[in-house]
SESE-898023 format. One line per 5 residues: their letters; for each residue x, y, z of C-alpha. Coordinates in Angstrom, 2 decimals, always signed. Example, Ala and Ser with C-alpha at 12.3 -4.5 7.8 and 13.67 -1.06 7.14 Angstrom:
2
as> +12.30/-4.50/+7.80; +13.67/-1.06/+7.14
end
This chain:
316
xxxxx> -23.53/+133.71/-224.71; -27.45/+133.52/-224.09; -28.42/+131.33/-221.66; -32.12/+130.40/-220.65; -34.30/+127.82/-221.73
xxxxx> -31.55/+125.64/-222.40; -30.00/+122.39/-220.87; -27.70/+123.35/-218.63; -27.68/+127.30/-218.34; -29.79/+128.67/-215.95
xxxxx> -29.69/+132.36/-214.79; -27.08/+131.75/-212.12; -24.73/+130.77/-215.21; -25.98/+134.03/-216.92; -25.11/+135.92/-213.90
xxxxx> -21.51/+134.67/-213.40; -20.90/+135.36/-217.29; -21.71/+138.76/-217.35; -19.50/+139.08/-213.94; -16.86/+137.46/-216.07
xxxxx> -17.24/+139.92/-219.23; -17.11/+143.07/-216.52; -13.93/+141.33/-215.07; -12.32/+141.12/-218.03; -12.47/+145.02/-218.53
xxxxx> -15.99/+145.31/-220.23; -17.58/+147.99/-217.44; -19.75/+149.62/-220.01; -23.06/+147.81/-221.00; -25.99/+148.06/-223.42
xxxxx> -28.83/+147.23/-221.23; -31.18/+146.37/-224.04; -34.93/+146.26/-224.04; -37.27/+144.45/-226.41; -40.73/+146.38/-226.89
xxxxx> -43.47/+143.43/-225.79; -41.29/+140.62/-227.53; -43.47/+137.78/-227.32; -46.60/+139.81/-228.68; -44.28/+141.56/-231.54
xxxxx> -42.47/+138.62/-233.20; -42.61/+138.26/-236.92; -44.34/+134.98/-238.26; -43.00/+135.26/-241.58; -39.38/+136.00/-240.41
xxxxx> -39.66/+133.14/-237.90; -40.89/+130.61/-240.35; -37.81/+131.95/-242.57; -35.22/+131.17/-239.79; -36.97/+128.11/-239.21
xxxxx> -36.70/+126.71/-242.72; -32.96/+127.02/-243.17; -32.44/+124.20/-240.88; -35.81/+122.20/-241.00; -35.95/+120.45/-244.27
xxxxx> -39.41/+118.92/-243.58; -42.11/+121.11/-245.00; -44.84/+119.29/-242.52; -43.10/+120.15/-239.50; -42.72/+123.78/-240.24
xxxxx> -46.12/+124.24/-241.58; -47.47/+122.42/-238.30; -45.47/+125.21/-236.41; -46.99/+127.59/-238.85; -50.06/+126.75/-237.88
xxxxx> -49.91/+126.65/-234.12; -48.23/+130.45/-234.29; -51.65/+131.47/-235.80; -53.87/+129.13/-233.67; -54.83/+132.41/-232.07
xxxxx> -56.27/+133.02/-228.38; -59.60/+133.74/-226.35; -59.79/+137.05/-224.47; -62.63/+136.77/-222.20; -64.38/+134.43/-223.61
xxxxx> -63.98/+135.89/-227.70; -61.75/+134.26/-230.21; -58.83/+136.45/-231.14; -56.50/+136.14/-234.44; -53.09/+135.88/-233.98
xxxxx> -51.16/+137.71/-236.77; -47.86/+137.90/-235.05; -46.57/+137.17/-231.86; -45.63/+133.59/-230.51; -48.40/+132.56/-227.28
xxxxx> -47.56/+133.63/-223.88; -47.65/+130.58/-221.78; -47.52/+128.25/-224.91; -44.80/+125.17/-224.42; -42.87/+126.14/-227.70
xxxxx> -42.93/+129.80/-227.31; -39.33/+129.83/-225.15; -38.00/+127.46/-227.59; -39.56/+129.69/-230.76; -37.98/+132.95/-228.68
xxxxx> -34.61/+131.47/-228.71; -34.58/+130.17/-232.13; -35.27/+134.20/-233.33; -33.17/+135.56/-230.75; -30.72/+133.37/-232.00
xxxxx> -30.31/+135.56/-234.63; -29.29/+138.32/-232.95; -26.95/+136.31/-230.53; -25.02/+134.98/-234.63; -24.60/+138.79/-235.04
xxxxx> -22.54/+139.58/-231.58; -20.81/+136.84/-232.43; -19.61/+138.01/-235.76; -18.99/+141.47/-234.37; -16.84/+140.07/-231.78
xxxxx> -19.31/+141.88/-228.54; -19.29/+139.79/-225.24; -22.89/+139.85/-224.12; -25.19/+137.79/-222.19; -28.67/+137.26/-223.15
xxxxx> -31.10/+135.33/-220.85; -34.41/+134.82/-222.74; -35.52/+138.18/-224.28; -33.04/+140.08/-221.15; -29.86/+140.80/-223.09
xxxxx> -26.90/+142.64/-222.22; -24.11/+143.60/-224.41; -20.41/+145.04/-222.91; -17.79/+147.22/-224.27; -14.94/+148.77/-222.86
xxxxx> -15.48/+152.53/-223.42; -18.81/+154.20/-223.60; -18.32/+156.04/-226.50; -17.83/+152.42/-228.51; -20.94/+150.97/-226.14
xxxxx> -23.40/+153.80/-228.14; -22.20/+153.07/-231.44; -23.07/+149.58/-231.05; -26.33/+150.82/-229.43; -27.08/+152.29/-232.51
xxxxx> -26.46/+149.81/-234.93; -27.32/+146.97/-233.17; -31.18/+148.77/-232.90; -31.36/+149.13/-236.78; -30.52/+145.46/-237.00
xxxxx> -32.87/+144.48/-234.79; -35.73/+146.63/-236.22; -34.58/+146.16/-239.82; -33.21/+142.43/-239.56; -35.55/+140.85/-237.66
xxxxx> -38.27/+142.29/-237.36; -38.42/+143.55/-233.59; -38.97/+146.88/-231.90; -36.40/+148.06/-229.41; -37.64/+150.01/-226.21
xxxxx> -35.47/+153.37/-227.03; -36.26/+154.92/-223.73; -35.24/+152.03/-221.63; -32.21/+150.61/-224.32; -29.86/+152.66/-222.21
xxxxx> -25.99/+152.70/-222.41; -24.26/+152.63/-218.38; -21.56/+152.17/-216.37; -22.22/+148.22/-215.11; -22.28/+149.53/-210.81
xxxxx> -26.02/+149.25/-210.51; -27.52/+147.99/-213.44; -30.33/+145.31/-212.95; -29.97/+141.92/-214.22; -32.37/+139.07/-213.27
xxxxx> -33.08/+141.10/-210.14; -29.13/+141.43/-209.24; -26.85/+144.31/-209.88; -23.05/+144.67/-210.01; -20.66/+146.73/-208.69
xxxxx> -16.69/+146.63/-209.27; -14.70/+146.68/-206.26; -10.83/+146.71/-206.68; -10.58/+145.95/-209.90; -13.14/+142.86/-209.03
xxxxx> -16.95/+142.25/-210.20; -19.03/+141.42/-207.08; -22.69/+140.58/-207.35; -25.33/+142.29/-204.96; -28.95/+142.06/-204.48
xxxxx> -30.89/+145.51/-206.59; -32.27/+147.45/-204.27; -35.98/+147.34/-205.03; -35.66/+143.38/-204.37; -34.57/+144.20/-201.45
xxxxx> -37.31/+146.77/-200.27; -39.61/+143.95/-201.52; -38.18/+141.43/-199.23; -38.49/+143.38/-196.50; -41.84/+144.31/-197.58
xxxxx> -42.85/+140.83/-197.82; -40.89/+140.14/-193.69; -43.41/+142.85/-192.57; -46.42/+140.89/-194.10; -45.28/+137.94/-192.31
xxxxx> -45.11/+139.63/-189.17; -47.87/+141.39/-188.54; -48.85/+141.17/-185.09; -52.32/+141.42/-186.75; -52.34/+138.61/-188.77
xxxxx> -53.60/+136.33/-186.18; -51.05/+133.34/-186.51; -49.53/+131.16/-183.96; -46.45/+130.24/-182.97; -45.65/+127.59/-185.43
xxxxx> -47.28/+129.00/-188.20; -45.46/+132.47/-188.19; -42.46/+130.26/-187.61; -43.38/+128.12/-190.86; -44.17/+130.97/-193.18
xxxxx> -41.01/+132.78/-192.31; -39.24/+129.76/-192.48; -40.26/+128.88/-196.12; -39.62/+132.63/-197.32; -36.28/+133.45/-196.08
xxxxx> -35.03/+129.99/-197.47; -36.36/+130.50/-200.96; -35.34/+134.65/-201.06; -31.43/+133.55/-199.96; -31.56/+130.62/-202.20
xxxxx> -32.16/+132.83/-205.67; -30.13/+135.05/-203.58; -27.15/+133.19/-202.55; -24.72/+134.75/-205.30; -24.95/+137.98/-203.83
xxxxx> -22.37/+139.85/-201.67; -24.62/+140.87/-199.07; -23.54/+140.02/-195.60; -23.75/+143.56/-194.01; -27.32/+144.15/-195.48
xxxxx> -28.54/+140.86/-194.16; -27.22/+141.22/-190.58; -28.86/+144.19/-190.28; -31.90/+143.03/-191.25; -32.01/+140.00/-189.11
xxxxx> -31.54/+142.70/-186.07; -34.93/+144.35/-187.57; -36.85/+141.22/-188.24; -35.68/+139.73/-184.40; -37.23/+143.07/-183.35
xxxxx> -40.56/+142.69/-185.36; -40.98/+139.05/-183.83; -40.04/+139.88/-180.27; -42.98/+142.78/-181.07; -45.48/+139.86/-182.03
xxxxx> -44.32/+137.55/-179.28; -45.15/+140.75/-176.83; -48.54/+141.39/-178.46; -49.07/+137.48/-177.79; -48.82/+137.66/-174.34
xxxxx> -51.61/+140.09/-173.87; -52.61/+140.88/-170.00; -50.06/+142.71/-167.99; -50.14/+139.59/-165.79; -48.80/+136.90/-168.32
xxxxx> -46.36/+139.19/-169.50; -45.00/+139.63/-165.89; -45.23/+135.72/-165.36; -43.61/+135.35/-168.80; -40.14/+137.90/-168.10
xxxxx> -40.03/+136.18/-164.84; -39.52/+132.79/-166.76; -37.39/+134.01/-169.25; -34.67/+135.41/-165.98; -35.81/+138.67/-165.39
xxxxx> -35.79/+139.44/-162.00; -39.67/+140.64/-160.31; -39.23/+143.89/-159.93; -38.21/+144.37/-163.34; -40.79/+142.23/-164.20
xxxxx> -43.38/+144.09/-162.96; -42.21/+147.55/-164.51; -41.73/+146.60/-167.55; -45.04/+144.20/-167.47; -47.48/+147.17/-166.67
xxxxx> -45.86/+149.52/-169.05; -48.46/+151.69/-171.67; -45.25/+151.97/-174.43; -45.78/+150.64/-177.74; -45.51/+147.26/-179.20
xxxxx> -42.85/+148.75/-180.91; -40.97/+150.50/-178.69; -41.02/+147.39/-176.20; -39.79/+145.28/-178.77; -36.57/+147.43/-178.88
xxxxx> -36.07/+147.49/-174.85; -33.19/+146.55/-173.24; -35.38/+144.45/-171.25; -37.23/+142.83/-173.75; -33.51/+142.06/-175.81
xxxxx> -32.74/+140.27/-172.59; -35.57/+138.06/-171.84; -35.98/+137.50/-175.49; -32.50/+137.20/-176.71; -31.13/+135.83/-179.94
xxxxx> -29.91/+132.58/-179.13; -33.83/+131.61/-177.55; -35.54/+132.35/-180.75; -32.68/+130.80/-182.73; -33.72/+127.58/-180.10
xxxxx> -37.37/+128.29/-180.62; -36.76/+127.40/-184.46; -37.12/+131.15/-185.97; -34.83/+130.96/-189.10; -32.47/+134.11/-189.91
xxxxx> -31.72/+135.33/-193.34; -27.59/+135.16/-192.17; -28.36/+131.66/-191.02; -29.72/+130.35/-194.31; -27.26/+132.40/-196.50
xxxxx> -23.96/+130.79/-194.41; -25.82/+127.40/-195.64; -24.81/+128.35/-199.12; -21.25/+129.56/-197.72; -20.18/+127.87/-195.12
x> -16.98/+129.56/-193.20
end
């Protein structure tokens, strides 16, 4: 089923087919690439497609015309012989109507795939069936309809691990579950690191804000993923990284003393640990330091956690 750019079937939809397909015993797939799509579709083959249903020469011609409207490239006019404009509000609509082709051709053959936009994915049960169709469905595409396939990354897999709309799958007892791929991941944590850089010179409530806004947007496109494990530990890491800032924050070795004392450490401790020369880093990770910052007073102090905001989507 394709899904994208239509009412009603978003990528989470997309997503939850394709875990579907795998459940039902397709764990081979044709992850299938299209060679610059947008920049490579056919004009005359679209306008062919597009006069089957639309009876109204005006309308088609008008479309006709808008396909070759062309573009400027710093400043110079440029001619648009094929291709349907990036950015442009009909291209999705154009992109689905050509597509559309392809997704009447699965159809016939009987292949469960999912296609969201130009990002298609076609199952089969047993690899050796999963290249055939590889083949073929490449000459159709190149001989059909006018497209070029990507023949070093069309690649035939097992489904554990393939990327999908930034997701990957893995089967686990006979059962689909949906994780996060790892370079989104790497990225997010990438991203956490920005955010809390004890260099950045932001407050408070600002650091508070940013990290606030992120971690509630990453675990909302997120949420579908199986990822509990991965996102505890990585709260214990972030904690860390804003106990570090909160350290750097408190600057002379006499607010930091003041500041343990406040926070229940007892003076002598205080002092120690006050007048240390270790790292930001090192302190941040301190038994000490755990103590007088612990989780529950940043959880009061309003930092969000990435466990936190995903239990918001599933609630125990």
């Amino acid at each position: 089923m394709s899904y994208g750019f239509r009412p009603r079937r978003g990528c989470y939809d997309a997503l939850l087919g394709a875990q579907k397909i795998i459940n039902d015993g397709y764990i081979y797939v044709i992850d299938l690439d299209l060679e610059r799509f947008l920049d490579t579709v056919s004009h005359s083959k679209l306008i062919e497609i597009l006069s089957r249903t639309i009876k109204d020469g005006r309308v088609v011609s008008l479309i006709h015309k808008y396909l070759r409207s062309g573009v400027m490239n710093k400043g110079l006019f440029e001619a648009s012989e094929e291709g349907t404009p990036q950015g442009g509000p009909l291209s999705p609509l154009l992109s689905n109507i050509m597509l559309g082709e392809l997704d009447k051709e699965l159809e016939r053959r009987g292949l469960p795939f999912v296609r969201y936009a130009d990002d298609s994915m076609i199952f089969c049960k047993f690899k050796r069936a999963a290249r055939g169709v590889k083949e073929s469905i490449t000459r159709f595409i190149e001989e059909t309809l006018y497209l070029k396939v990507n023949k070093e990354k069309t690649v035939v897999s097992y489904v554990r691990g393939v990327k999908y709309l930034r997701y990957s799958f893995y089967v686990m007892k006979g059962k689909c579950q949906l994780t996060v791929y790892p370079k989104s991941k790497s990225k997010m944590k990438s991203r956490l690191k920005e955010l809390t850089n004890r260099s950045n010179g932001w407050g408070y409530v600002k650091r508070k804000q940013k990290l606030k806004e992120y971690i509630g947007g990453w675990i909302g496109y997120y949420h579908l993923a199986d990822m509990r494990r991965f996102l505890l530990d990585t709260d214990e890491w972030l904690r860390r990284r804003i106990r570090m800032c909160i350290w750097k924050a408190w600057k002379k070795p006499k607010t930091k003393v003041a500041n343990l004392i406040k926070c229940g450490i007892e003076k002598s401790k205080a002092c120690e640990w006050g007048n240390t020369r270790k790292g930001y880093w090192r302190i941040a990770d301190s038994p000490i330091l755990k103590v007088a910052i612990n989780n529950d007073s940043l959880r009061k102090a309003g930092y969000s956690t990435l466990m936190g905001s995903y239990l918001e989507w599933h609630p125990k």
